[in-house]
C-alpha positions in Angstrom: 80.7 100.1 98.1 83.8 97.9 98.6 86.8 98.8 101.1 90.2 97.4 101.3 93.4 98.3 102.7 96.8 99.1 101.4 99.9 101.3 101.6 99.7 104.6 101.8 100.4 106.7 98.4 104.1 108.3 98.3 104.0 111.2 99.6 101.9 111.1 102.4 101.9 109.9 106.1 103.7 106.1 106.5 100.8 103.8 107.6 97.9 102.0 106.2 95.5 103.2 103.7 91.3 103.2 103.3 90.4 102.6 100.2 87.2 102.5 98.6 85.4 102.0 95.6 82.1 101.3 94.0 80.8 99.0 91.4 77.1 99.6 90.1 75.4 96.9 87.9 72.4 98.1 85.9 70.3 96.5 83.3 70.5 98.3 79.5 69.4 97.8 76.2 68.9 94.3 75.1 68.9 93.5 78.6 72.8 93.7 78.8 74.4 93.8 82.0 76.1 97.4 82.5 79.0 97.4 84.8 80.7 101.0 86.6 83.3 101.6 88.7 84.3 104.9 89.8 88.0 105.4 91.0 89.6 104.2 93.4 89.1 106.7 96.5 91.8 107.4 99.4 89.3 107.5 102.6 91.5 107.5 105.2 95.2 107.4 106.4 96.3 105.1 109.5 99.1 106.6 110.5 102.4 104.2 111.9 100.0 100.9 111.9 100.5 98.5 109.7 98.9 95.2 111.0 94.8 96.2 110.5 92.5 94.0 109.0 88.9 95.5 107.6 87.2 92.5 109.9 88.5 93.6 113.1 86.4 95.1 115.6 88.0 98.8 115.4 86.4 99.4 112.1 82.6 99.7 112.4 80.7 100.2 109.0 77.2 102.3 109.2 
């Protein structure tokens, strides 16, 4: 799974956005390398913060 942050979608609360997606890699036939990646998701909604940064010590990943 990846996360990043971004503006929230127009519409909803002003703030910072979750997002997340994820990319699979799989071996097919003839040993090709098969790439997926869902959607984008909306996770969560920061409301009136703008300054975040997925490294800081008020996001903890489990």
């Amino acid at each position: 799974m990846s996360y990043f942050l971004g503006s929230a979608p127009s519409g909803l609360p002003i703030g910072t956005a979750l997002y997340c997606n994820t990319i699979n890699y799989s071996v097919g036939t003839n040993d090709n390398i098969v790439v997926e990646v869902s959607p984008i998701q909306l996770v969560a909604i920061i409301p009136d913060v703008s300054d975040l940064s997925l490294n800081g010590g008020y996001f903890t990943f489990i």
